[in-house]
FIKOLZA-1660 file (N, C-alpha, C; in steps of 0.1 Angstrom, whole numbers, plus 5000, padded with zeros to 4 digits):
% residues 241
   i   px   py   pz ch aa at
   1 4956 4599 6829  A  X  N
   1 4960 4609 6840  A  X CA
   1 4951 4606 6852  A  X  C
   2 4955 4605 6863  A  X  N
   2 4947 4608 6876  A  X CA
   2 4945 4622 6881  A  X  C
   3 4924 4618 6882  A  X  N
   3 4918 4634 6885  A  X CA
   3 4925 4636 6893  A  X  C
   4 4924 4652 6901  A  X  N
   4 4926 4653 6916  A  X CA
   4 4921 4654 6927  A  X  C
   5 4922 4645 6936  A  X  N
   5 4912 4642 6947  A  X CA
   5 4906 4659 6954  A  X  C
   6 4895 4653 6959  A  X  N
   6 4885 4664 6963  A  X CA
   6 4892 4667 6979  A  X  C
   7 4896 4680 6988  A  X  N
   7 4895 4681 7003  A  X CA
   7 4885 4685 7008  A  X  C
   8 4886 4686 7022  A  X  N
   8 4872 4689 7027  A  X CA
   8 4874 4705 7027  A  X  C
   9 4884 4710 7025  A  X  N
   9 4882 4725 7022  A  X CA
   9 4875 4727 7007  A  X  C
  10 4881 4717 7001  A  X  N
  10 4872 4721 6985  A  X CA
  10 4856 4721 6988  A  X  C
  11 4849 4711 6993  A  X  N
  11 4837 4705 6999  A  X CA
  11 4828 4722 7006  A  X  C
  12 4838 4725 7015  A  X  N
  12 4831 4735 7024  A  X CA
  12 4833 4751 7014  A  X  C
  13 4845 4749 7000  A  X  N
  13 4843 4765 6999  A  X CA
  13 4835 4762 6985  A  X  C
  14 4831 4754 6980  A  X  N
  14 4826 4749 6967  A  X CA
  14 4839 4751 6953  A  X  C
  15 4854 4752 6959  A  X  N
  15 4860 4751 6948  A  X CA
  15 4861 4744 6939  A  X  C
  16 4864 4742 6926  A  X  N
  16 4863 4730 6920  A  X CA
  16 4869 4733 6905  A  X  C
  17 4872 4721 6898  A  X  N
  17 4876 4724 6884  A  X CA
  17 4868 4734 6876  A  X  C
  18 4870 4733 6862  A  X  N
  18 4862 4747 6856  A  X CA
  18 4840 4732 6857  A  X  C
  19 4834 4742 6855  A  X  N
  19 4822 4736 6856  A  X CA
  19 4818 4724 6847  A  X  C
  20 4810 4720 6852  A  X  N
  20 4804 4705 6842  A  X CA
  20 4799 4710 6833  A  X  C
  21 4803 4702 6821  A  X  N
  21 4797 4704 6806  A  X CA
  21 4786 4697 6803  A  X  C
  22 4773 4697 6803  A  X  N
  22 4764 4692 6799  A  X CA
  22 4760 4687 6784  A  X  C
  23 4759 4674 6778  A  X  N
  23 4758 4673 6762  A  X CA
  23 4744 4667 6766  A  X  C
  24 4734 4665 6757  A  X  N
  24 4719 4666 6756  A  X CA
  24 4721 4657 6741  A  X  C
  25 4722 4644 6744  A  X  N
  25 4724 4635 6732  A  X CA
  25 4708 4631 6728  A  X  C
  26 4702 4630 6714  A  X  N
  26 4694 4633 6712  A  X CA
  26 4691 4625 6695  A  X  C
  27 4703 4621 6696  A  X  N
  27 4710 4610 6685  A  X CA
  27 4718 4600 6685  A  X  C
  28 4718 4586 6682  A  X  N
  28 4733 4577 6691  A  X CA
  28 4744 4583 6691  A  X  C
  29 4744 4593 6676  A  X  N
  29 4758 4594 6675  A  X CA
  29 4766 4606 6686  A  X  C
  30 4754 4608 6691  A  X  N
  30 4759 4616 6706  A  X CA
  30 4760 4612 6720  A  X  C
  31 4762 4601 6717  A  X  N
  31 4759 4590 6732  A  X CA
  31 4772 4583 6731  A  X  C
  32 4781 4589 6739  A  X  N
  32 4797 4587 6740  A  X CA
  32 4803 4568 6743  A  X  C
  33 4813 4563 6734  A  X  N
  33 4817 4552 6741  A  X CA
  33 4831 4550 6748  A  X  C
  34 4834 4569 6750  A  X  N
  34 4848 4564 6757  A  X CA
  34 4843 4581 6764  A  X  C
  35 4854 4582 6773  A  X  N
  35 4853 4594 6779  A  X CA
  35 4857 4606 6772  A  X  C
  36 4843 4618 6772  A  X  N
  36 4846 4629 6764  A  X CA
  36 4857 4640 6770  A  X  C
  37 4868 4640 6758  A  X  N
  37 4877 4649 6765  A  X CA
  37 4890 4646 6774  A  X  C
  38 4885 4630 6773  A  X  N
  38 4892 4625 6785  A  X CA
  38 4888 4626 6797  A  X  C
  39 4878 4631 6799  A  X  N
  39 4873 4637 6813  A  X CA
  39 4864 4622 6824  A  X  C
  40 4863 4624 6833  A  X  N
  40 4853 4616 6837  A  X CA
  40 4837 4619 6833  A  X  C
  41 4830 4607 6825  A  X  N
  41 4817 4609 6821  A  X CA
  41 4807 4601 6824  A  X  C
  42 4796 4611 6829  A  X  N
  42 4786 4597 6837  A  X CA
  42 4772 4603 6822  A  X  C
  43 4768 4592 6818  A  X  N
  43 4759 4590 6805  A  X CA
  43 4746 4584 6812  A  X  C
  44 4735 4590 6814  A  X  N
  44 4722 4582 6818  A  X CA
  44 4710 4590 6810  A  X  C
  45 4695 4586 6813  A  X  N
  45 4688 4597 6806  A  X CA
  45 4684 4612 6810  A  X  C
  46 4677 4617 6803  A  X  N
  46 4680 4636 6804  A  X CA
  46 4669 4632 6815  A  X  C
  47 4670 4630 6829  A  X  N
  47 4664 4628 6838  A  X CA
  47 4671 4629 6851  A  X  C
  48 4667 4629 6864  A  X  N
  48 4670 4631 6879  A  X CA
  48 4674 4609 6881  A  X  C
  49 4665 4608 6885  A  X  N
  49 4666 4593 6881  A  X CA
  49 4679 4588 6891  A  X  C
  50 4686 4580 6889  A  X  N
  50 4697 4570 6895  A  X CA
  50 4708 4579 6894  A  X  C
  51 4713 4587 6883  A  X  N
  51 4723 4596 6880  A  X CA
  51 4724 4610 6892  A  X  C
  52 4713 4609 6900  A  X  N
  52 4715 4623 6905  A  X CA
  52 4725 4624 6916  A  X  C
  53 4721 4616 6921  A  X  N
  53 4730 4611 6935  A  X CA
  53 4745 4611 6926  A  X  C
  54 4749 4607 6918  A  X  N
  54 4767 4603 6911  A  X CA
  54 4768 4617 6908  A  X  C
  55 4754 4624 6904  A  X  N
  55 4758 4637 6896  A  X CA
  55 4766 4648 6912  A  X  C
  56 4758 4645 6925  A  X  N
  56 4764 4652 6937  A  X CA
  56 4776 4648 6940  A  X  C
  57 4778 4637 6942  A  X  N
  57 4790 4628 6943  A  X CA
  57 4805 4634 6931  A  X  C
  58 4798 4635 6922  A  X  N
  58 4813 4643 6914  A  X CA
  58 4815 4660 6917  A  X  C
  59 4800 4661 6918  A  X  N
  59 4805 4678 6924  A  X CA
  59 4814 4678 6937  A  X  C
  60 4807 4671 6947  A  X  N
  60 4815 4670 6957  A  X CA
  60 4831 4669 6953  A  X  C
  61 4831 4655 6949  A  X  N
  61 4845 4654 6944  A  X CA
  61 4854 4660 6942  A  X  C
  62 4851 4675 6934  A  X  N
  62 4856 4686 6929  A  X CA
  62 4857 4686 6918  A  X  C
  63 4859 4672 6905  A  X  N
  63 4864 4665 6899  A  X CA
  63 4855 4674 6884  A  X  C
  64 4866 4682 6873  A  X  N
  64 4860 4686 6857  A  X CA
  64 4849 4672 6852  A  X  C
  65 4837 4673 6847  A  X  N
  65 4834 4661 6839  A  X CA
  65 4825 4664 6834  A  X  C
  66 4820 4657 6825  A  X  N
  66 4808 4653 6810  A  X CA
  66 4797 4646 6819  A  X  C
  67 4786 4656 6819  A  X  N
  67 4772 4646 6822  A  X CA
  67 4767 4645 6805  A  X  C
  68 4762 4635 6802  A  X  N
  68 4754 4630 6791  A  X CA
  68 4741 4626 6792  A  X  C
  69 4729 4635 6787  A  X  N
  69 4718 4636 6791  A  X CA
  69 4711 4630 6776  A  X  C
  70 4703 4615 6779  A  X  N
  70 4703 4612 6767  A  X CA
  70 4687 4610 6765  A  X  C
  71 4681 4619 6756  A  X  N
  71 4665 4623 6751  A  X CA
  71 4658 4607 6751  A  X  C
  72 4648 4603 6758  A  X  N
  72 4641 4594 6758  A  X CA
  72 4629 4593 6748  A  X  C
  73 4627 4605 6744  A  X  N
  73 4617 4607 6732  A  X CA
  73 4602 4608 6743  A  X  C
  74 4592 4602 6730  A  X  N
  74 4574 4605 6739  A  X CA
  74 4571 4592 6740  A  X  C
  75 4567 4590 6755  A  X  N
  75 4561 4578 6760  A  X CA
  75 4551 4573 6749  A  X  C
  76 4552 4558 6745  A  X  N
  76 4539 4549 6742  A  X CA
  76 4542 4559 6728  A  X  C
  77 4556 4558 6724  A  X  N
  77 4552 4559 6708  A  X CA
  77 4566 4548 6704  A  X  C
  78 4562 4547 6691  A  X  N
  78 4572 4535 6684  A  X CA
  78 4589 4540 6685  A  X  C
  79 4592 4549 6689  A  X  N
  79 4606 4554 6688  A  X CA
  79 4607 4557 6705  A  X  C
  80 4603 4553 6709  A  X  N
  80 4602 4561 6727  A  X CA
  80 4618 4548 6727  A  X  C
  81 4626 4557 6733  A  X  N
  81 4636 4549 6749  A  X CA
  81 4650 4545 6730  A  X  C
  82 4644 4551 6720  A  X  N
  82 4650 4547 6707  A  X CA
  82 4666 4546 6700  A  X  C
  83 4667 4565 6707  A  X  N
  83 4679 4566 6708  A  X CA
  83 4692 4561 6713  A  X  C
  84 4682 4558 6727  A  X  N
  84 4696 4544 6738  A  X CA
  84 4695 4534 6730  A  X  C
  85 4684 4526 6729  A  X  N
  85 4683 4516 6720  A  X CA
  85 4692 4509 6714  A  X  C
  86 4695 4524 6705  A  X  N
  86 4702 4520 6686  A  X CA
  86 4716 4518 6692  A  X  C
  87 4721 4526 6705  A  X  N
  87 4733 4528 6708  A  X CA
  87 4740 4518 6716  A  X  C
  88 4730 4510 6723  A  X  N
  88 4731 4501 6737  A  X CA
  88 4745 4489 6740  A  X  C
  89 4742 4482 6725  A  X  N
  89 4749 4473 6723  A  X CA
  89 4765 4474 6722  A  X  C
  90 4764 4490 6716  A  X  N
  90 4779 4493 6710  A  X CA
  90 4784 4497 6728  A  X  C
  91 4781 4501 6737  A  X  N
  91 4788 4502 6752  A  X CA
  91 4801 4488 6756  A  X  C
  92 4808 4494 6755  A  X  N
  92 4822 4487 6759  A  X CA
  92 4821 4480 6773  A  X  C
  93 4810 4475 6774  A  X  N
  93 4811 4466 6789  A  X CA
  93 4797 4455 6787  A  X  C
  94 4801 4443 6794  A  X  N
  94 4794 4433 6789  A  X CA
  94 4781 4433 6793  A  X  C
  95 4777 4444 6804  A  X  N
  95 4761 4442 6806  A  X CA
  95 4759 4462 6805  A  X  C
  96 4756 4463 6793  A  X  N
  96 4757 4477 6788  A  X CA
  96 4741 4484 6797  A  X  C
  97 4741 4494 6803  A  X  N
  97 4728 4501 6808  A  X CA
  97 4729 4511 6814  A  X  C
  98 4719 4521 6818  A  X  N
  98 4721 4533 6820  A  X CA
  98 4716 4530 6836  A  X  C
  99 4723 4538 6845  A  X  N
  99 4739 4550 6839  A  X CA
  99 4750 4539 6837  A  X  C
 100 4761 4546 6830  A  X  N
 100 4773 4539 6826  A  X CA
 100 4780 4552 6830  A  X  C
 101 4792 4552 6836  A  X  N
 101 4803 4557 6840  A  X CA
 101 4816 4555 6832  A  X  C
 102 4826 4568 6823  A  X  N
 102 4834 4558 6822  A  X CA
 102 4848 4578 6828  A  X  C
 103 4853 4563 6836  A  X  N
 103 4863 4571 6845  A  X CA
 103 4874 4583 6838  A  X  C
 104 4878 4581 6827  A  X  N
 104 4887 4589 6817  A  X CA
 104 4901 4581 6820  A  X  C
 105 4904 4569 6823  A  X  N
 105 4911 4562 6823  A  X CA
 105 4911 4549 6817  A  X  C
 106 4901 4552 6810  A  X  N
 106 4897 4537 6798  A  X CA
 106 4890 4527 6807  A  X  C
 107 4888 4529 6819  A  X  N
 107 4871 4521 6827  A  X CA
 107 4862 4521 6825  A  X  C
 108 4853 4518 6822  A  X  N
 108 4837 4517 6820  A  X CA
 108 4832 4512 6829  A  X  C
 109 4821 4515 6838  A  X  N
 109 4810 4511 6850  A  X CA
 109 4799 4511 6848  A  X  C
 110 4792 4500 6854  A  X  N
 110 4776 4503 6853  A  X CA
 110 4773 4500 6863  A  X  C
 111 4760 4500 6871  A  X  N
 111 4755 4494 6880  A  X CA
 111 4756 4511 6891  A  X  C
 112 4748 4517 6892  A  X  N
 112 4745 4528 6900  A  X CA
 112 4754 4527 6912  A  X  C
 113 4756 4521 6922  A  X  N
 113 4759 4524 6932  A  X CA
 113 4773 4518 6935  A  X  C
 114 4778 4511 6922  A  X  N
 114 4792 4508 6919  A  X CA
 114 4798 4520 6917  A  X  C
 115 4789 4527 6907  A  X  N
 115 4794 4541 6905  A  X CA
 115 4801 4554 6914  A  X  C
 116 4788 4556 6926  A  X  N
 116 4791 4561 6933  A  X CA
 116 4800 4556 6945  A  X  C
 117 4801 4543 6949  A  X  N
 117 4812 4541 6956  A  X CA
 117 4829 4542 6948  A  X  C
 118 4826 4543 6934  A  X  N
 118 4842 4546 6925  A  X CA
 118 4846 4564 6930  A  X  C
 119 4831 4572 6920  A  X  N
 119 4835 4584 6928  A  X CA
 119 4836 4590 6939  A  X  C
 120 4835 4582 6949  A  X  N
 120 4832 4588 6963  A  X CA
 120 4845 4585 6969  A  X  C
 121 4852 4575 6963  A  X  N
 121 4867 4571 6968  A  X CA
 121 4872 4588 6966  A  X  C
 122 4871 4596 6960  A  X  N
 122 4880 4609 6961  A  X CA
 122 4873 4620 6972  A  X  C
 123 4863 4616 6977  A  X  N
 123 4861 4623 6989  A  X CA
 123 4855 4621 7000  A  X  C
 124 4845 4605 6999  A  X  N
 124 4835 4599 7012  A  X CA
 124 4846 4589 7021  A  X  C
 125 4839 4588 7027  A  X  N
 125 4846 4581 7041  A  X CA
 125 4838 4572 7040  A  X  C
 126 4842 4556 7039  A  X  N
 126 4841 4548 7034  A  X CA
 126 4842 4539 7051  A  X  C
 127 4829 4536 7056  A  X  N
 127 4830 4522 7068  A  X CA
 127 4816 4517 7066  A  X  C
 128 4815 4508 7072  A  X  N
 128 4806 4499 7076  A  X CA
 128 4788 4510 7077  A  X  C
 129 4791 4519 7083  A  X  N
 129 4774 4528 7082  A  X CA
 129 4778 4534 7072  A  X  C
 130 4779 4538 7066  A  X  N
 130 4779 4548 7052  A  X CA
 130 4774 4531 7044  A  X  C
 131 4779 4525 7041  A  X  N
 131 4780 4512 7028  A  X CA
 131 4763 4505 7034  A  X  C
 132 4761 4505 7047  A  X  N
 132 4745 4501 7050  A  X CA
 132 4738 4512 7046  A  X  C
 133 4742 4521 7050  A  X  N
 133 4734 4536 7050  A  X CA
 133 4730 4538 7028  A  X  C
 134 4739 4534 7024  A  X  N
 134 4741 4537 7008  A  X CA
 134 4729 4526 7005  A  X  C
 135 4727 4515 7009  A  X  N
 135 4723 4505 7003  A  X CA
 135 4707 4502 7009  A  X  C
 136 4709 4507 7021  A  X  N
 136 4694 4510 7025  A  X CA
 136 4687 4521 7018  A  X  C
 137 4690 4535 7018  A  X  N
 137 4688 4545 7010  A  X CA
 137 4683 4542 6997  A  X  C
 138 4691 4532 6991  A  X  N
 138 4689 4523 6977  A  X CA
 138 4675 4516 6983  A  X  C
 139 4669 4509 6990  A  X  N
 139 4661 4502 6989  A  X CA
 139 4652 4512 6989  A  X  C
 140 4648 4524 6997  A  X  N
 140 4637 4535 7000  A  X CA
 140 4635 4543 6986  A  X  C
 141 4650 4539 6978  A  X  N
 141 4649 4551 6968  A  X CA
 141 4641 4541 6954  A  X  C
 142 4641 4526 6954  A  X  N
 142 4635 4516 6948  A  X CA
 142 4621 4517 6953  A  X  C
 143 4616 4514 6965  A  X  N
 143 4603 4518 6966  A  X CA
 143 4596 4531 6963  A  X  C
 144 4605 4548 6964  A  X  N
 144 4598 4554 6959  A  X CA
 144 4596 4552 6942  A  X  C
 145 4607 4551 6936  A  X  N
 145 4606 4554 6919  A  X CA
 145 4595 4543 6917  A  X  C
 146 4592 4530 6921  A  X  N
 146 4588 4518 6918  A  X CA
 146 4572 4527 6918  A  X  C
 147 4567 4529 6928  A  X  N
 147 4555 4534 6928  A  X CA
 147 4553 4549 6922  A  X  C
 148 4564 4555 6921  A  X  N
 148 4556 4568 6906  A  X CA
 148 4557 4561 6893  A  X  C
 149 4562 4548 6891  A  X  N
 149 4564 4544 6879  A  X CA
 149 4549 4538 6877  A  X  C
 150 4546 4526 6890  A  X  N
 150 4535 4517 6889  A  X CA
 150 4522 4528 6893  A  X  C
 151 4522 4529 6902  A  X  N
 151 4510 4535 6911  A  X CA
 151 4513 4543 6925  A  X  C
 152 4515 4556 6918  A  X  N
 152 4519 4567 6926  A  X CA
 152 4509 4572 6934  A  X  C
 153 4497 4572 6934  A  X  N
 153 4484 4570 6943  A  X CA
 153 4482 4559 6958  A  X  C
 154 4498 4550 6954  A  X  N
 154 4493 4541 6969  A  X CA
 154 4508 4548 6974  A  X  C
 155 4518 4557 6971  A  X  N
 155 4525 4558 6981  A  X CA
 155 4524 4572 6987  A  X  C
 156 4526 4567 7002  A  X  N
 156 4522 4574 7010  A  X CA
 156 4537 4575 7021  A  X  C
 157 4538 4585 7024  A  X  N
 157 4546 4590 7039  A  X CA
 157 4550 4578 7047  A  X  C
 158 4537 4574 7052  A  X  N
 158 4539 4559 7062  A  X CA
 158 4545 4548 7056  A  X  C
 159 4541 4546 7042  A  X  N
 159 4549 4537 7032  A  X CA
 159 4567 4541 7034  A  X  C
 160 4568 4554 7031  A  X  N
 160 4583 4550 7036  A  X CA
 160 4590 4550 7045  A  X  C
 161 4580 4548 7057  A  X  N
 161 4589 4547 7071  A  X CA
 161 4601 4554 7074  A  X  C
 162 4598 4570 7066  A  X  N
 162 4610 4575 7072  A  X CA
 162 4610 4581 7083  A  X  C
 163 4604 4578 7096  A  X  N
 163 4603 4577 7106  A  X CA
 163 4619 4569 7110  A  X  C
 164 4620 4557 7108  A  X  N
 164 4631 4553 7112  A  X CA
 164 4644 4558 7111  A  X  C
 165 4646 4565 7100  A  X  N
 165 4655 4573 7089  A  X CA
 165 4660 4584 7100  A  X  C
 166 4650 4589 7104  A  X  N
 166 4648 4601 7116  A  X CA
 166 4656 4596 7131  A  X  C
 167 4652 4584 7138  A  X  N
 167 4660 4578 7142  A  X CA
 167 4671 4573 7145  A  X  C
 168 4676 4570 7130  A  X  N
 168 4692 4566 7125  A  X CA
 168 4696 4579 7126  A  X  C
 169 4694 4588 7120  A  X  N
 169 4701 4599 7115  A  X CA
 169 4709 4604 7130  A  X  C
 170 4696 4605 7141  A  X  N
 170 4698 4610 7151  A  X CA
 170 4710 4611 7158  A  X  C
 171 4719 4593 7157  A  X  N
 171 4725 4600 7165  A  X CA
 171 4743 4597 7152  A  X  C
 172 4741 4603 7140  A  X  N
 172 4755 4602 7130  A  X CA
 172 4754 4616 7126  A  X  C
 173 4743 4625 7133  A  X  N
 173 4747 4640 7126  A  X CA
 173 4760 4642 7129  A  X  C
 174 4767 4650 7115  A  X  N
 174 4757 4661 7109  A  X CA
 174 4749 4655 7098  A  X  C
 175 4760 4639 7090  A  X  N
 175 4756 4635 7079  A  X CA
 175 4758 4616 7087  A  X  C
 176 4751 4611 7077  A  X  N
 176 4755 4596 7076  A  X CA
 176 4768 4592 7073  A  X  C
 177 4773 4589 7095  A  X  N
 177 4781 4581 7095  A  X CA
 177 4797 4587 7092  A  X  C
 178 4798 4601 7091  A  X  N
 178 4805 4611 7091  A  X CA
 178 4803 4622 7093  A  X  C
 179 4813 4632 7100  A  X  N
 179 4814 4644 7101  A  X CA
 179 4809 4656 7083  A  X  C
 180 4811 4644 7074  A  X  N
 180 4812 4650 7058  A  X CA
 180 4804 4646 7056  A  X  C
 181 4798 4649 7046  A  X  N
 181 4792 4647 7034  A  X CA
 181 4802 4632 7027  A  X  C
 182 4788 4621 7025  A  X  N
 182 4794 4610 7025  A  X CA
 182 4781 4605 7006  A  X  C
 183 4791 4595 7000  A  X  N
 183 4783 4588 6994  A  X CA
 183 4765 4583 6995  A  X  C
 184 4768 4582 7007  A  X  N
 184 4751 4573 7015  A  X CA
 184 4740 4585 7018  A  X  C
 185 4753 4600 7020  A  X  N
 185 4743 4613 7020  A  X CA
 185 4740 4617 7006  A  X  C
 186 4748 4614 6996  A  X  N
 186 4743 4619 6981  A  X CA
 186 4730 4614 6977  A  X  C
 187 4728 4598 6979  A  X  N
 187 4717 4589 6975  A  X CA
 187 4704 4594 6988  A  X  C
 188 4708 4594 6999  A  X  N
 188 4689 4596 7009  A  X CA
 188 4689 4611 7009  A  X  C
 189 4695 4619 7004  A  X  N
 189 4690 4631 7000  A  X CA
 189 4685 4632 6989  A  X  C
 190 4686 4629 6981  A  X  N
 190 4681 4627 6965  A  X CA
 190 4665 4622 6971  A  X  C
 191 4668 4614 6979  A  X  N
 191 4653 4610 6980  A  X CA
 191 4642 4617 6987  A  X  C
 192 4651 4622 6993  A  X  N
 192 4642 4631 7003  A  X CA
 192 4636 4645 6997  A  X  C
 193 4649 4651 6988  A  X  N
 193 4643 4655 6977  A  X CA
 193 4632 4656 6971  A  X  C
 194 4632 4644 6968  A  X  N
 194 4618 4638 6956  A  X CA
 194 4608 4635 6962  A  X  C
 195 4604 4635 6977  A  X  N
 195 4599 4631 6984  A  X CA
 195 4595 4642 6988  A  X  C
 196 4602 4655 6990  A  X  N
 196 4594 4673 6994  A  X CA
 196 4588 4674 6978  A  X  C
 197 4593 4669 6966  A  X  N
 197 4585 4673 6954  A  X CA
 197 4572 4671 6954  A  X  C
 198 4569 4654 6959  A  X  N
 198 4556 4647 6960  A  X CA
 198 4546 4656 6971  A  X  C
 199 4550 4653 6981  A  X  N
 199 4545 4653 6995  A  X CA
 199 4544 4670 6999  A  X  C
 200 4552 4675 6994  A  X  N
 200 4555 4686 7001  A  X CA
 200 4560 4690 7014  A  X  C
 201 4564 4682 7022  A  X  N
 201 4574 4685 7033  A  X CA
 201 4579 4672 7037  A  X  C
 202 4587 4672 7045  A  X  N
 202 4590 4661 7054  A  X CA
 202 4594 4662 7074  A  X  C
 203 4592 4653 7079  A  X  N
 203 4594 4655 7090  A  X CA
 203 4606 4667 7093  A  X  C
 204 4606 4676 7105  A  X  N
 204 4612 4689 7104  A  X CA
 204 4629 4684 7106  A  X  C
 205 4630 4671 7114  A  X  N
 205 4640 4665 7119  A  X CA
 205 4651 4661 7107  A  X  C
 206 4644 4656 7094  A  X  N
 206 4651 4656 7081  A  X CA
 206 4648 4671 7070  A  X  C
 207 4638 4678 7070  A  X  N
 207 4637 4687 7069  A  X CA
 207 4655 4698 7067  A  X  C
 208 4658 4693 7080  A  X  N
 208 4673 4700 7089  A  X CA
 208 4684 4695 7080  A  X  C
 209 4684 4680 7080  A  X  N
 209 4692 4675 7070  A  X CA
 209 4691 4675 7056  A  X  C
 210 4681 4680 7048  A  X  N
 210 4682 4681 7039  A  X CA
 210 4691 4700 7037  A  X  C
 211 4688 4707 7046  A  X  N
 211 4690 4720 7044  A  X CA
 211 4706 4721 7046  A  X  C
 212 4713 4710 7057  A  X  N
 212 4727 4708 7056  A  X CA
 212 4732 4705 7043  A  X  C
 213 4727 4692 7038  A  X  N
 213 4730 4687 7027  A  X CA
 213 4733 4700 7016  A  X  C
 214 4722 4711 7012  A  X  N
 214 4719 4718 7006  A  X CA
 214 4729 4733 7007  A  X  C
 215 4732 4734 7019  A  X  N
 215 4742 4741 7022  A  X CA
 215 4756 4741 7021  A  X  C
 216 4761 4730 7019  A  X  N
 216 4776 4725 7015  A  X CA
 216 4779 4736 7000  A  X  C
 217 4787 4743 6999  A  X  N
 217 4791 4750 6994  A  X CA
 217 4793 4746 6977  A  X  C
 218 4796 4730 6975  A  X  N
 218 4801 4726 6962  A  X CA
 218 4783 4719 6957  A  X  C
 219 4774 4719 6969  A  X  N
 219 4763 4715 6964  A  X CA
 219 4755 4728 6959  A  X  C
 220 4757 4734 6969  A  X  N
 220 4748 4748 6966  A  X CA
 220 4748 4753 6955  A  X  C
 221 4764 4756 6952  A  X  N
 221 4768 4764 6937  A  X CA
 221 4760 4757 6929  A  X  C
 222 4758 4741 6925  A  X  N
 222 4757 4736 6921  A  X CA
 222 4739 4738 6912  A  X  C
 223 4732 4734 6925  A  X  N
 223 4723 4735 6923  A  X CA
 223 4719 4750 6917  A  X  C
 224 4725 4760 6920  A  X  N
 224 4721 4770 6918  A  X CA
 224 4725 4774 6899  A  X  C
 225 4734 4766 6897  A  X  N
 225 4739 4763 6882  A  X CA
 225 4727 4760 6873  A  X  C
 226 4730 4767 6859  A  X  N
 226 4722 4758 6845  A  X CA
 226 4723 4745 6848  A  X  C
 227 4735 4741 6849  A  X  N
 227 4736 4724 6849  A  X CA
 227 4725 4715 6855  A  X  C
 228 4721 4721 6867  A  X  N
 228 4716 4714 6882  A  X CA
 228 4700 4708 6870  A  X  C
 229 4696 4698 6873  A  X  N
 229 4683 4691 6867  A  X CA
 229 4676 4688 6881  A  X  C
 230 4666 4697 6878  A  X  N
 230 4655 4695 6896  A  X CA
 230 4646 4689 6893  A  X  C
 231 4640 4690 6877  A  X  N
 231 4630 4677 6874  A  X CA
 231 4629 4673 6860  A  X  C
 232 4625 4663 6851  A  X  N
 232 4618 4657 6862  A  X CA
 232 4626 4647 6863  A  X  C
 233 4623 4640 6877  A  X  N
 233 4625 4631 6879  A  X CA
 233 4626 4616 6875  A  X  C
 234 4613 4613 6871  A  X  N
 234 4616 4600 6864  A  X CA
 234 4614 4602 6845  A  X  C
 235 4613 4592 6841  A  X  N
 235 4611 4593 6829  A  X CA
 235 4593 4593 6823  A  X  C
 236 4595 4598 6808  A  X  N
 236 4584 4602 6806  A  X CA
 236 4569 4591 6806  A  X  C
 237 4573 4575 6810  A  X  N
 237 4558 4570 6811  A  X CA
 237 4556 4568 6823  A  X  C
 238 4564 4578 6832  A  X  N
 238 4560 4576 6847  A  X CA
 238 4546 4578 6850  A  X  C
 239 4537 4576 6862  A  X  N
 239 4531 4584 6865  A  X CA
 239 4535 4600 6870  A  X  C
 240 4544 4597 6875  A  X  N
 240 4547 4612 6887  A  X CA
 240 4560 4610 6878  A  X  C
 241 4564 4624 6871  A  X  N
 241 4575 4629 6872  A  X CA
 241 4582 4644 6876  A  X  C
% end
């Protein structure tokens, strides 16, 4: 069956299918190899991580679906990361890894931001600055996780030059490169996010855009949901999560 696409009325009044079901896989045999329910299911760890951005991107959407939140266990013991592990190989696509996507049409996806440009087809506006904007974002969102993973003590504000960010933004308000809420906005808000977690503020200029982002009616609900995962962030042998 084909979901039903997301409008920008659904976007602005937060309507949407009945709410996301959350599974908390904790065993392989909870770590899905086809779509649960038939529904669209995005499967990554019980973490913020790569998944969060896809996880806004299907709210937006409007789209019913299965998040799969899968227990990494305790860092720096013999079963840590165990449960994907046991399960990894059995994934129905040839380079199996988390997150995996599978559409409820018998698709399976990996690669994060394949993802989100799949789900975004039912509601982002798709040109030339959103697809830079997605992939730049990607590079800022690699340098933050990189350094709470390695050495969260050398990143600093100035390190992310979102100074420039501030500049871009300037002149595509309200969001990146559309009037809407776009793909490229799901992923540098995520980061900016994670970035008032560390830091505690950000420049007032994005400050603004994060509080648009936040206001969209299908995000708000959202966050304000059981479902919503605000941390942590990375996984358990981070430094910073």
């Amino acid at each position: 069956r084909s979901p039903p696409r997301a409008t920008i009325s659904d976007q602005k009044t937060g309507n949407r299918m009945p709410p996301v079901k959350v599974i908390q896989a904790k065993s392989p045999s909870e770590i899905p190899l086809s779509a649960v329910d038939g529904l669209p299911t995005i499967v990554y760890w019980d973490i913020c991580g790569l998944a969060q951005p896809i996880r806004y991107a299907l709210e937006l959407s409007g789209l019913e679906y299965i998040d799969v939140r899968i227990d990494a266990g305790e860092a720096n013991t013999e079963g840590y990361k165990g449960v994907w592990l046991a399960k990894k190989a059995d994934v129905p696509h040839p380079f199996p890894n988390l997150p995996y996507f599978m559409d409820g049409g018998g698709n399976v996806m990996v690669q994060s931001n394949a993802i989100l440009r799949n789900v975004g087809s039912n509601f982002s506006a798709s040109n030339d600055v959103v697809n830079q904007a997605l992939d730049q974002a990607s590079d800022l969102d690699n340098l933050f996780t990189g350094s709470c993973y390695r050495d969260v003590s050398s990143l600093t504000m100035e390190k992310l030059k979102l100074g420039t960010w501030v500049t871009f933004l300037g002149s595509k308000k309200p969001f990146l490169g559309s009037q809407f809420p776009t793909i490229a906005d799901c992923k540098f808000y995520e980061v900016l996010r994670k970035a008032k977690v560390l830091f505690g503020d950000v420049d007032p200029a994005l400050a603004d855009y994060v509080a648009r982002f936040e206001a969209i009616p299908a995000i708000a609900k959202y966050q304000a949901s059981p479902a919503f995962l605000a941390r942590p962030l990375n996984n358990p042998h981070a430094q910073f999560k």
